[in-house]
VEXDREN-2710 file (C-alpha; in Angstrom, 1 decimal):
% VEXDREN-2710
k/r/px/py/pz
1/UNK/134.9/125.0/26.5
2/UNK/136.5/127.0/29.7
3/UNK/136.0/130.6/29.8
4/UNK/138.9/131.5/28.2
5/UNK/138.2/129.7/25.4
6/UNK/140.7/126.8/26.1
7/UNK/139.2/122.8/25.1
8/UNK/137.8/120.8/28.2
9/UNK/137.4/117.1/28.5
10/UNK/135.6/115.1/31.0
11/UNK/138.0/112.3/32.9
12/UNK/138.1/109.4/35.5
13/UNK/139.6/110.2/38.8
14/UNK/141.8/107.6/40.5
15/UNK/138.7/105.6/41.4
16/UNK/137.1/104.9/38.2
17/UNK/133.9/106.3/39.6
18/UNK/133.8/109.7/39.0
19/UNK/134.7/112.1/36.2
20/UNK/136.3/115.4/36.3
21/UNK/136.5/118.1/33.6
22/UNK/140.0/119.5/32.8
23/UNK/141.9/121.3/30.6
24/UNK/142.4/119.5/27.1
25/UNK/144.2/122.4/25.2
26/UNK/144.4/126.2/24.0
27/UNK/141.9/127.3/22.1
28/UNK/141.6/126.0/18.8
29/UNK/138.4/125.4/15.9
30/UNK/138.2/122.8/13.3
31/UNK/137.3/125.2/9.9
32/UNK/137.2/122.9/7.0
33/UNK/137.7/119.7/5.2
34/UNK/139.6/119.5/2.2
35/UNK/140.9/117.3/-0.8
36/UNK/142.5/117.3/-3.8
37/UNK/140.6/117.8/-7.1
38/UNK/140.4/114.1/-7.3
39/UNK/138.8/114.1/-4.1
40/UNK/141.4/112.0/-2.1
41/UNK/144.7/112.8/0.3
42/UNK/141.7/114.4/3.0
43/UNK/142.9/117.1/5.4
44/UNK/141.5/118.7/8.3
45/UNK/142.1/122.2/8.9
46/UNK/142.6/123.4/12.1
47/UNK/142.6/126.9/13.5
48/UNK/145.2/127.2/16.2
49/UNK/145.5/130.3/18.8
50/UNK/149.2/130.4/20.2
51/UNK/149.8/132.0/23.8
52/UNK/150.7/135.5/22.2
53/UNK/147.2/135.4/20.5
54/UNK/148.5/134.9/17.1
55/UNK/145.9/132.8/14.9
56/UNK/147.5/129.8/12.6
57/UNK/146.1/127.6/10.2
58/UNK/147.4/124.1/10.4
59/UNK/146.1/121.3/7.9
60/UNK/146.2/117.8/9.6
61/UNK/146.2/114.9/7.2
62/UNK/143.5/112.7/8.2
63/UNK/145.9/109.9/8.3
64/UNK/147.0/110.9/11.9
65/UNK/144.0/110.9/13.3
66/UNK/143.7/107.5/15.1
67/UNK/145.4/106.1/17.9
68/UNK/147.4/108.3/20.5
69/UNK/147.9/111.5/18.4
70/UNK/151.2/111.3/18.8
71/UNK/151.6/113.2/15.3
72/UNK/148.4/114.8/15.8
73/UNK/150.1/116.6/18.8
74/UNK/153.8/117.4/17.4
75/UNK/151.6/119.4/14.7
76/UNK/149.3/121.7/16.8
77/UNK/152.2/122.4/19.2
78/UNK/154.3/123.7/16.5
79/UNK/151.4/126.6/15.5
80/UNK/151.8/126.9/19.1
81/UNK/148.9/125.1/20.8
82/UNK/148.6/124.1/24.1
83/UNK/147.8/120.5/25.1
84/UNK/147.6/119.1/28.3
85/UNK/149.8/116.5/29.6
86/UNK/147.3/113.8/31.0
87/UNK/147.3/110.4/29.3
88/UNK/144.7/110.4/27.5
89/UNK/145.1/113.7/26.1
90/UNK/146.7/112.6/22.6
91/UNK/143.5/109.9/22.0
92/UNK/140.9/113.1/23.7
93/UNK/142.3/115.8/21.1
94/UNK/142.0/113.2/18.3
95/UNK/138.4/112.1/19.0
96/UNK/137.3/115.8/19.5
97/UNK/139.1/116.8/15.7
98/UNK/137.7/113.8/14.0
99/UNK/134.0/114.2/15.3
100/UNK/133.9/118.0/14.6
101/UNK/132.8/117.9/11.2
102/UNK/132.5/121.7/9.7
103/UNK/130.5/122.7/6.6
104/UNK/133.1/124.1/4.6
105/UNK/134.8/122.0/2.2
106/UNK/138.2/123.2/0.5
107/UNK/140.1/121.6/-2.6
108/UNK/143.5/121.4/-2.0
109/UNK/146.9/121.8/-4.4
110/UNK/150.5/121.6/-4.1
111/UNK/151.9/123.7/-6.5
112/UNK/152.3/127.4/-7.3
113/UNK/150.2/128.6/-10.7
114/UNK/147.0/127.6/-11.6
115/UNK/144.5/124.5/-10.1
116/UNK/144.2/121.7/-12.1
117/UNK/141.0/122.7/-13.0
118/UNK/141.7/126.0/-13.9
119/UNK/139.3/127.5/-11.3
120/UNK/141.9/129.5/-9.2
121/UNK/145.6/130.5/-9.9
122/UNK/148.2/130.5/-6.8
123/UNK/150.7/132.9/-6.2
124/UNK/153.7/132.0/-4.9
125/UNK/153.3/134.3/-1.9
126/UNK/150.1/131.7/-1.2
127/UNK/147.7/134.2/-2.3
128/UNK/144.5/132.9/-4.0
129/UNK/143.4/134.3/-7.4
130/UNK/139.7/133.2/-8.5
131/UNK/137.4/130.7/-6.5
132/UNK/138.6/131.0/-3.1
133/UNK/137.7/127.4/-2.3
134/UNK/141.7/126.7/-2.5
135/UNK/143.9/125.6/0.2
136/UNK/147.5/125.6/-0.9
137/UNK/149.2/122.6/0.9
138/UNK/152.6/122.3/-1.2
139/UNK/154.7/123.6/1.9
140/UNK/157.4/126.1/2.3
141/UNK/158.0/127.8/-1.1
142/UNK/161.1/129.0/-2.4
143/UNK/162.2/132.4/-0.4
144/UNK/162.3/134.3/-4.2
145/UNK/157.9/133.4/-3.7
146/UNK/157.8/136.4/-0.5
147/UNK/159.0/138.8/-3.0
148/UNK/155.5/138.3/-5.0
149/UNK/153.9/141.4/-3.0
150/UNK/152.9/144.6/-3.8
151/UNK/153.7/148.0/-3.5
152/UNK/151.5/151.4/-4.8
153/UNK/148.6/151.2/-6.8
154/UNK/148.5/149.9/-10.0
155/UNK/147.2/152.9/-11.6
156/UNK/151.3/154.2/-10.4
157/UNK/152.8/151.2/-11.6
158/UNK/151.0/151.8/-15.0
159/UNK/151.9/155.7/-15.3
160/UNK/155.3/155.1/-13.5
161/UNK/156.7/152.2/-14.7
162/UNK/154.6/150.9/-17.5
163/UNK/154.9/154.0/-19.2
164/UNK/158.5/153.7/-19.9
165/UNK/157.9/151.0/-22.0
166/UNK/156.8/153.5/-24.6
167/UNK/159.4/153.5/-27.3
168/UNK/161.9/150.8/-25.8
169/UNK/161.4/148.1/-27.5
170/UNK/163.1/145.8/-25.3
171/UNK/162.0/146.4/-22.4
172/UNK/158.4/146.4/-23.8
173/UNK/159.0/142.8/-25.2
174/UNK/160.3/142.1/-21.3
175/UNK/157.2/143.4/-19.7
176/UNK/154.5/141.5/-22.1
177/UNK/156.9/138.1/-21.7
178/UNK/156.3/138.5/-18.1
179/UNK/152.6/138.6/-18.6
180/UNK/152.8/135.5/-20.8
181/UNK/153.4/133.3/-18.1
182/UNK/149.6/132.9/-17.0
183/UNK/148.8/132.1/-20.3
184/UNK/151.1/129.0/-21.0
185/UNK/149.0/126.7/-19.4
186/UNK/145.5/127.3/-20.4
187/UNK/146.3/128.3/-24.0
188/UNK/148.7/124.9/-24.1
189/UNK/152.0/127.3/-25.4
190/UNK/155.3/125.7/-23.6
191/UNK/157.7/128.1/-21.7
192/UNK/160.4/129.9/-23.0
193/UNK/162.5/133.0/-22.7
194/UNK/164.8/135.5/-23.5
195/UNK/168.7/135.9/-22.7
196/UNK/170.0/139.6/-22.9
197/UNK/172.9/140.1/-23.9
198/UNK/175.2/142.7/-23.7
199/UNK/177.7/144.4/-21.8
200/UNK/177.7/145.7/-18.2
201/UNK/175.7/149.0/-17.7
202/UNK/174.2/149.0/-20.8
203/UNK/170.6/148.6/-18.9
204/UNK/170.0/145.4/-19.3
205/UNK/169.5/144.5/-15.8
206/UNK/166.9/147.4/-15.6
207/UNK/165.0/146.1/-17.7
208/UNK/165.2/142.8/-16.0
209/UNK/163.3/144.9/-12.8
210/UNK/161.0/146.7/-14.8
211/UNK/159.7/143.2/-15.9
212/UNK/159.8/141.4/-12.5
213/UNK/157.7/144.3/-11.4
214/UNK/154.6/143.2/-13.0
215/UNK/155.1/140.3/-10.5
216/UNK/156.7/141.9/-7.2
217/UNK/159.6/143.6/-5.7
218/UNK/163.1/143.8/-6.9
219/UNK/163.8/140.5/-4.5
220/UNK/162.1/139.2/-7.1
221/UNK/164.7/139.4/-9.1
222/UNK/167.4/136.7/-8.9
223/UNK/171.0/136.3/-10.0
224/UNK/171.8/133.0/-12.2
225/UNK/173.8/132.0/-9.2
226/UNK/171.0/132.1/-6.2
227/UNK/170.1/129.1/-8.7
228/UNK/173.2/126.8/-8.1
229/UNK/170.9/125.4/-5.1
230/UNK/167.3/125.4/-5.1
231/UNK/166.6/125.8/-8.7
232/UNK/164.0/123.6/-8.9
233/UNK/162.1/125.1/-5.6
234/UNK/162.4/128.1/-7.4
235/UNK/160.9/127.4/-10.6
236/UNK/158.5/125.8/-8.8
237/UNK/157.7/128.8/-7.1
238/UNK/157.4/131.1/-10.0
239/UNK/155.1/128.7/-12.0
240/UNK/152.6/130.1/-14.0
241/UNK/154.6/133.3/-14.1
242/UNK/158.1/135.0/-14.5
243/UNK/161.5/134.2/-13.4
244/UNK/164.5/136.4/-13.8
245/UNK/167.7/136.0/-13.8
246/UNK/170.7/138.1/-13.9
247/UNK/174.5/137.8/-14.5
248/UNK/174.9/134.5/-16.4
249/UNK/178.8/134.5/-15.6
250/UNK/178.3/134.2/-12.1
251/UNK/178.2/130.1/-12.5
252/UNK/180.2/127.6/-14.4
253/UNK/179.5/126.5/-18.1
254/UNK/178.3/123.0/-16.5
255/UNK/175.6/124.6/-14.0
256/UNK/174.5/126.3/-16.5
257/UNK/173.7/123.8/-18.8
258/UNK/171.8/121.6/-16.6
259/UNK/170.3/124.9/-15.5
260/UNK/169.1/125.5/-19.1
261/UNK/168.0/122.4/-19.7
262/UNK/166.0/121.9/-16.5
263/UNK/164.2/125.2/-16.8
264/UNK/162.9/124.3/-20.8
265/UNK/162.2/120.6/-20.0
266/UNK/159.8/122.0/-17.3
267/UNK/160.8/118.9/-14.7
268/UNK/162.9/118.4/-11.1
269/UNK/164.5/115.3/-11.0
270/UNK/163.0/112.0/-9.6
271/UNK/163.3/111.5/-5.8
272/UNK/162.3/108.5/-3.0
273/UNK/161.2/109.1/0.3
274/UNK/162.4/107.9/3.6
275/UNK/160.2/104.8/2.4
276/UNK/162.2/104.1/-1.0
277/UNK/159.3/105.3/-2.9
278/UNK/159.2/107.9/-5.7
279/UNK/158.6/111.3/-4.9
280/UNK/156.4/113.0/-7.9
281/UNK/159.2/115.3/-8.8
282/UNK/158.1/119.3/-9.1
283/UNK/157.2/120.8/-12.5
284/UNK/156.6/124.4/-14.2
285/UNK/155.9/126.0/-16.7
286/UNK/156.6/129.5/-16.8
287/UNK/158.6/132.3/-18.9
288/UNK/162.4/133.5/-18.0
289/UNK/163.9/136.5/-18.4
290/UNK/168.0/136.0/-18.3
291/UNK/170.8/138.3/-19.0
292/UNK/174.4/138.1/-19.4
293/UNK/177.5/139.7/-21.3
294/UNK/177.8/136.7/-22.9
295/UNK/175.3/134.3/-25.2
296/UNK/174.5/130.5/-23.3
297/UNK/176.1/129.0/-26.4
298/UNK/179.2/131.1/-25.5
299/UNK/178.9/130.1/-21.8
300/UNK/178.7/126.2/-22.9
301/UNK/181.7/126.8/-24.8
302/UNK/183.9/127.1/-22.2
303/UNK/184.0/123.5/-21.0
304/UNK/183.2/122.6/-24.8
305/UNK/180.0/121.8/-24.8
306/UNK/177.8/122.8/-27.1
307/UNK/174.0/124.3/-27.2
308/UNK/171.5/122.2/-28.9
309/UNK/169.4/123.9/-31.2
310/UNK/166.3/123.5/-28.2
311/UNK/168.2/125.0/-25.6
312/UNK/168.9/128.2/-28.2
313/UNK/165.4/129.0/-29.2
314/UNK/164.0/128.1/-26.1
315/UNK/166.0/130.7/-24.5
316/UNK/166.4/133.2/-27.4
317/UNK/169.6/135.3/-27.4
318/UNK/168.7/138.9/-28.0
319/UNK/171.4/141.6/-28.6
320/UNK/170.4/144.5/-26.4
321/UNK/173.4/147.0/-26.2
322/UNK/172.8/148.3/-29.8
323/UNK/169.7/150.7/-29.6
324/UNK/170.8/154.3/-29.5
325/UNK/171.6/154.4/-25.2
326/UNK/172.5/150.7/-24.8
327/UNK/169.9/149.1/-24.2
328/UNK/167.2/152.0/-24.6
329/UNK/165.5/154.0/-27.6
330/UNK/163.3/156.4/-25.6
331/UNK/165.0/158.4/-22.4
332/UNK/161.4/159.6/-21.5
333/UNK/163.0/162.9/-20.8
334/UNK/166.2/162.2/-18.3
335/UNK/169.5/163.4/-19.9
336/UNK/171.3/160.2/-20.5
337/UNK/171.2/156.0/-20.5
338/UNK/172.2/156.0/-17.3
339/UNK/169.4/158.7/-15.7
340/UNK/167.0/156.6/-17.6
341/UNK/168.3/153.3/-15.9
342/UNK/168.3/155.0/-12.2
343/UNK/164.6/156.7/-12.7
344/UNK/163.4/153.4/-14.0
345/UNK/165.0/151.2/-11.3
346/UNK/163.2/153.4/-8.6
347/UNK/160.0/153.7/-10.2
348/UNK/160.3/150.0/-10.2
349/UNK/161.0/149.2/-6.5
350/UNK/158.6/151.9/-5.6
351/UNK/155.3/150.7/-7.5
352/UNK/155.5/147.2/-8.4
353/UNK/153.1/143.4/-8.1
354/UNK/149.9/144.6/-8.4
355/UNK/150.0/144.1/-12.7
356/UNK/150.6/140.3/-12.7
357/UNK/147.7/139.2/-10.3
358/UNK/145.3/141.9/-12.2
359/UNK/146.4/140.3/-15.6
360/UNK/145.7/136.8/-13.9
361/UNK/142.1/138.1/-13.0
362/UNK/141.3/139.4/-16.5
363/UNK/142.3/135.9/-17.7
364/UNK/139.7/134.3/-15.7
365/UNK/137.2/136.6/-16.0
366/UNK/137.7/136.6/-20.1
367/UNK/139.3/132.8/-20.1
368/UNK/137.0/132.0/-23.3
369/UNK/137.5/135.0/-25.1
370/UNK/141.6/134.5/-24.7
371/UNK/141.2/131.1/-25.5
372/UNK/139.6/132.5/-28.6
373/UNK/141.7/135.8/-29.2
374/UNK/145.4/134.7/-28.3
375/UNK/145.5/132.1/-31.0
376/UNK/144.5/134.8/-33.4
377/UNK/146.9/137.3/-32.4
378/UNK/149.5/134.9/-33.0
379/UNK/148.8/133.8/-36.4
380/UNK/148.3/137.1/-37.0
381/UNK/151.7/138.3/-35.3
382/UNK/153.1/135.4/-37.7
383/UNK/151.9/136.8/-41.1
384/UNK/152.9/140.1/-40.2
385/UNK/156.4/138.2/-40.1
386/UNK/156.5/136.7/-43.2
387/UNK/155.8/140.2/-44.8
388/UNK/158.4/142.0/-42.6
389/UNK/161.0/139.3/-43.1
390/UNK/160.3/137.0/-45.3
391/UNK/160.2/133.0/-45.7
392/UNK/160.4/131.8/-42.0
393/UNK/160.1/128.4/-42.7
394/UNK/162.9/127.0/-40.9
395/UNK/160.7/125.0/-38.0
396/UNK/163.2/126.7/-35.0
397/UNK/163.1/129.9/-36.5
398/UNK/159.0/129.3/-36.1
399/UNK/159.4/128.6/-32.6
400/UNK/161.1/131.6/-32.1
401/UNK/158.2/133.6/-34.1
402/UNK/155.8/132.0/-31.9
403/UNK/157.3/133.0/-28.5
404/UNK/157.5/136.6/-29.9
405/UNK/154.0/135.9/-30.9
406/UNK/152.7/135.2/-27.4
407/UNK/154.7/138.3/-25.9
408/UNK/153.0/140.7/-28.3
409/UNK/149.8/139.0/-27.4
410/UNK/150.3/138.8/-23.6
411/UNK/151.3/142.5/-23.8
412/UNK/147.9/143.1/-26.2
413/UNK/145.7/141.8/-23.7
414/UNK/147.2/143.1/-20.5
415/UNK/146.5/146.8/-22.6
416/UNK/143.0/145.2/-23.7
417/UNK/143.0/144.9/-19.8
418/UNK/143.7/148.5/-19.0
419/UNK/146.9/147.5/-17.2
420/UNK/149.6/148.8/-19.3
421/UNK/148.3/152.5/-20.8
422/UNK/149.9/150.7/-23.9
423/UNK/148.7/151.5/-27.8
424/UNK/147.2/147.8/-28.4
425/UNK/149.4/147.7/-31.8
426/UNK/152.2/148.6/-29.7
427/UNK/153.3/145.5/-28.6
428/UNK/153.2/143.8/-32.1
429/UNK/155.3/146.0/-33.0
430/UNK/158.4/146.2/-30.4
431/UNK/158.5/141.9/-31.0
432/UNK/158.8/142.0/-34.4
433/UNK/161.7/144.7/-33.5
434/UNK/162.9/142.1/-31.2
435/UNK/162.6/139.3/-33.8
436/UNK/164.7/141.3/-36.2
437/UNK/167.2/141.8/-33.8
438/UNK/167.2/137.7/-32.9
439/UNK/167.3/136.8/-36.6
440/UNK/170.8/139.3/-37.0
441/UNK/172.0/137.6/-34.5
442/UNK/171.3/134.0/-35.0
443/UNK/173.1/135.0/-38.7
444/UNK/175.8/136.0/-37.0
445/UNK/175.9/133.1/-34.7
446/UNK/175.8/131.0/-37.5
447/UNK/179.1/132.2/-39.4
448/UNK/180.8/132.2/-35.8
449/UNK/179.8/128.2/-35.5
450/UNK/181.0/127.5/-39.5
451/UNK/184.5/129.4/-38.5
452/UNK/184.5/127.4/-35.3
453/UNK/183.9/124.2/-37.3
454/UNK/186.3/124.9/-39.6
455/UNK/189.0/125.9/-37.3
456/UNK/188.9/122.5/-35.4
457/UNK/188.7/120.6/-38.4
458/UNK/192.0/122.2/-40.0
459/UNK/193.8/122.1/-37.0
460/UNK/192.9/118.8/-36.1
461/UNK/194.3/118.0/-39.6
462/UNK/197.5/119.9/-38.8
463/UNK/198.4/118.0/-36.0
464/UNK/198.1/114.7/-37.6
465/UNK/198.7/115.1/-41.0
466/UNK/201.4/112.2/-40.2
467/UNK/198.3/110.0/-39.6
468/UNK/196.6/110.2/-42.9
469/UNK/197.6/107.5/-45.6
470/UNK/198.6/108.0/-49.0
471/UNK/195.0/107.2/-51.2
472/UNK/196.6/104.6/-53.3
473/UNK/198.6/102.4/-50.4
474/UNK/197.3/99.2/-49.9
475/UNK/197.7/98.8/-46.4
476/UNK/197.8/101.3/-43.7
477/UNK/199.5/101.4/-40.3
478/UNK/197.2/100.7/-37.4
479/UNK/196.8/104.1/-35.8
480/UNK/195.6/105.8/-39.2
481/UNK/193.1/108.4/-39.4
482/UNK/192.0/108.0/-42.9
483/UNK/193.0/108.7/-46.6
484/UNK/194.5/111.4/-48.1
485/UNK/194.8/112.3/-51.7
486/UNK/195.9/115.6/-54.2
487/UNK/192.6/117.3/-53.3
488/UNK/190.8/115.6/-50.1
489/UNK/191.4/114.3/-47.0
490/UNK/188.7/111.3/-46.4
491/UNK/188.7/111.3/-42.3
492/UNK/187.0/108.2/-40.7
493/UNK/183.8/108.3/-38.8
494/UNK/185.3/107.6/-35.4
495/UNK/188.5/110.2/-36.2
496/UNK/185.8/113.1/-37.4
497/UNK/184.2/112.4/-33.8
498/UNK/187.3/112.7/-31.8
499/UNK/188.5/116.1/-34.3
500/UNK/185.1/117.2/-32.6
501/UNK/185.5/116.0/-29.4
502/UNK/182.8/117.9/-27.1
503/UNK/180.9/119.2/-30.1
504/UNK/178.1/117.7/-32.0
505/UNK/180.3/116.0/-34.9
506/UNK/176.9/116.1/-37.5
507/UNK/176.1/119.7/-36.7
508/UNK/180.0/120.6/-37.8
509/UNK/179.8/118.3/-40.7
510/UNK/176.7/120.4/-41.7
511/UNK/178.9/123.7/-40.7
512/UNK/182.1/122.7/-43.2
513/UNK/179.2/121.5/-46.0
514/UNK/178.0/124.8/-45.4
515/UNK/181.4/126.2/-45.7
516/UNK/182.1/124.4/-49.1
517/UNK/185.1/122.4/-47.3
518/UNK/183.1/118.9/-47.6
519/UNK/181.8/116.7/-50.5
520/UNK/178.6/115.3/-48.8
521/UNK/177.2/111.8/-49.9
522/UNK/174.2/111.0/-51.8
523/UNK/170.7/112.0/-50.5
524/UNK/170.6/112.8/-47.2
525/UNK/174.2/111.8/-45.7
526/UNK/176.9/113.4/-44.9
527/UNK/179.7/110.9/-45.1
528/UNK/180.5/109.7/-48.6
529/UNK/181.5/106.6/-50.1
530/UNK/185.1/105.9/-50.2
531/UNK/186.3/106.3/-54.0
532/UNK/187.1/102.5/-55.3
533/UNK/191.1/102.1/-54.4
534/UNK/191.1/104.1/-51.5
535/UNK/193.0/101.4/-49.2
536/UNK/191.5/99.1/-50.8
537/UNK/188.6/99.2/-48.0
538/UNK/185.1/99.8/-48.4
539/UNK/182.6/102.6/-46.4
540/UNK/182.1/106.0/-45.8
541/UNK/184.3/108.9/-44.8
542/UNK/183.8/112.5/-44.6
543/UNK/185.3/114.1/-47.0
544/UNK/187.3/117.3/-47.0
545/UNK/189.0/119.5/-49.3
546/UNK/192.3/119.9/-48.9
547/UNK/191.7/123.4/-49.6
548/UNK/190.8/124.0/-45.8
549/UNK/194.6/124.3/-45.3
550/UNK/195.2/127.0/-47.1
551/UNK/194.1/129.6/-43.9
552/UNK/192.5/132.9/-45.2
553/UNK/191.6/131.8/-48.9
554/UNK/187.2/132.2/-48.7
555/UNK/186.2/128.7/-49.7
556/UNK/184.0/128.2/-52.7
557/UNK/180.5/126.0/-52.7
558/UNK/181.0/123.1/-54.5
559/UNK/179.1/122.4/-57.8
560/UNK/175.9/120.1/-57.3
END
């Protein structure tokens, strides 16, 4: 090593005979070894000084060390490192790297969250929660991962921010989803979310920044359309944790859809490399925080498609400009909704990331005891249901209970914690608010999809009325719908698909049984068996009351 720290290396002169030493490269120092937790895919990591002084850390796959160092050399001089032009240089730096063989060892992961063994927990800014024996190797991360830093102490964030929490049940519920995301993973629970709805400047979005803050700045919080590229990067980014997303009109029925989707089912989409081979595609599980003036279901609905049942309780639609100042009970002393929204937004940007890795801590420190206590909380959370509302036996109104379930709990703990300044029953009690106010809602959703159902059945009828046979005729033109008699239409299988073109043809079979409008078979199925002389055919139809025609008359449940 020269004096100024710069690599030397002994080489031949022109004769052969003789060696002299010369410059091999800029100061540099081989730290650790490191490999995944199955103990293969074996990096080097190499500290690298650059020319303004700047220290890098730079992890060199022990594939490239053999040969020349072609790659070995592209790598280093990107951190900046200096490496001498002679000939042998490339094979020199590799030889010195691969016989420099440090104490420290390192395990290595590529993804945001927590380690496969459950030792350490990422953040997507790369900083390490737990054993500090972690070297994150997953690359560049998602620019929405920067904004997971801190700002203030979290004793501020907890008297500033957490504090309004305090009689607002939504934006309570908000804060203890976003501590839920640590606990998805260990405890086995699956991600999930909420969707806000309601209109513009009813604080909705405020609450959106009062949750992100348990995780970082207001950066952190995103629009639904900084998702129309990246999405998966991003999601990747915020595994283990929160991601929020604003505005759901700001992208197209279709983007949002496969957005949706995406996000529940966890999983990017399958990928080769240069070499045709698949690329393990990225995966998360986290919690997301969405708002919008309008429901997902309505957003699908304007290219007519329709929101399976998954996609609505994984993302539960939650009214939240009804409480007395839109979306706020408690004004904490400012004069209106809208003083409340400013004071909270600025408390927010002010004091903010230092909850999230604290909660993340606790969990580790207390892992057992949560793996003990959350499960408890929830069934607990779920009896307290039942009492407050009733039966919930319907198995998607269950999931719903249990996402509330793990909110209340998060929140719990994080108070257990002594992050929130929170009463520990609290939280309990502002999601089974929240659950009232989903259950309203999915009522009302409900009746919206019978009408719908309904609608598109009469006026499909309407405009082919021409195309339904007379009961009794023998034989029927070609192009024929189905039957029609005094008191039903009986509309074929394939025409009941195409009346519901874009829409889930069983689920609005179900809605106009619901409705009383259809005569549904025996047992189970919806389609009935063709009356004997119906065009003298055989099968099933679905059945409908010719009733349905007469707009504006309620229709009556049919007798068992």
């Amino acid at each position: 090593m020269g004096s100024d720290g710069c690599i030397c290396c002994r080489v031949l002169n022109k004769d052969g005979e003789d060696e002299t030493e010369v410059s091999l490269c800029s100061p540099l120092k081989v730290k650790a070894l490191a490999r995944d937790v199955e103990g293969v895919n074996w990096t080097t990591l190499v500290e690298v000084t650059d020319p303004d002084g700047r220290i890098h850390e730079v992890d060199v796959p022990n594939t490239e060390l053999s040969g020349t160092g072609t790659l070995l050399r592209k790598r280093l001089a990107r951190a900046g490192a200096r490496i001498a032009v002679h000939k042998d240089a490339g094979a020199q730096l590799v030889r010195l790297i691969h016989d420099w063989t440090p104490e420290a060892r390192l395990v290595t992961t590529n993804r945001a969250g927590w380690t496969t063994d459950g030792r350490s927990f990422v953040a997507g800014n790369g900083r390490i929660i737990g054993a500090q024996d972690v070297r994150f190797t997953g690359g560049h991360l998602a620019s929405v991962a920067a904004e997971m830093k801190s700002a203030g102490s979290h004793a501020d964030w907890r008297e500033k921010v957490g504090a309004l929490c305090v009689g607002n049940p939504l934006m309570m519920v908000s804060v203890s989803l976003a501590f839920a995301g640590p606990l998805l993973e260990p405890l086995g629970f699956e991600g999930g979310g909420l969707h806000l709805r309601g209109g513009s400047s009813c604080g909705k979005t405020t609450i959106q920044r009062v949750a992100a803050s348990v995780w970082g700045g207001p950066g952190f919080a995103l629009t639904w359309r900084a998702t129309s590229n990246g999405l998966e990067g991003i999601a990747a980014a915020c595994n283990s944790a929160l991601l929020v997303l604003d505005e759901l009109a700001q992208i197209s029925a279709r983007d949002a859809d496969e957005a949706s989707y995406m996000l529940a089912n966890g999983c990017g989409k399958a990928r080769a490399d240069r070499s045709g081979a698949t690329v393990r595609p990225l995966s998360w599980r986290l919690m997301v925080l969405s708002s919008g003036e309008i429901s997902l279901a309505r957003k699908l609905a304007e290219s007519g498609r329709e929101a399976m049942a998954g996609q609505n309780v994984r993302l539960l639609d939650i009214e939240a400009d009804a409480r007395p100042y839109g979306a706020f009970d408690n004004l904490h002393g400012q004069p209106d909704g809208a003083r409340f929204s400013q004071h909270a937004k600025a408390m927010s940007s002010t004091f903010h990331g230092c909850a999230g890795p604290l909660f993340v801590k606790g969990v580790l420190e207390k892992l057992d005891i949560c793996k003990r206590a959350v499960p408890t909380l929830v069934s607990g959370f779920r009896q307290r249901a039942v009492d407050r509302f009733g039966s919930l036996d319907d198995g998607l109104i269950q999931r719903a209970v249990d996402r509330l379930a793990l909110c209340a709990a998060a929140g719990e703990l994080a108070t257990m914690f002594g992050l929130t300044g929170w009463n520990r029953e609290e939280p309990k009690e502002a999601a089974l608010e929240v659950l009232g106010i989903w259950l309203e809602g999915r009522e009302g959703d409900a009746r919206d999809e019978i009408g719908e159902s309904v609608e598109r059945t009469r006026a499909f009828l309407k405009a082919n009325s021409a195309r339904f046979a007379e009961a009794a005729r023998g034989s029927v033109p070609a192009d024929t719908l189905g039957w029609r008699d005094g008191h039903f239409f009986y509309i074929a299988p394939e025409a009941w698909k195409q009346a519901h073109d874009g829409h889930d043809p069983i689920r609005s079979a179900r809605h106009l049984a619901d409705a009383g409008l259809l005569v549904r078979g025996e047992g189970d199925n919806l389609p009935r068996k063709l009356p004997r002389g119906i065009g003298n055919v055989r099968g099933r139809a679905y059945t409908i009351r010719t009733l349905i025609l007469k707009e504006g008359e309620p229709a009556q449940p049919l007798a068992a």
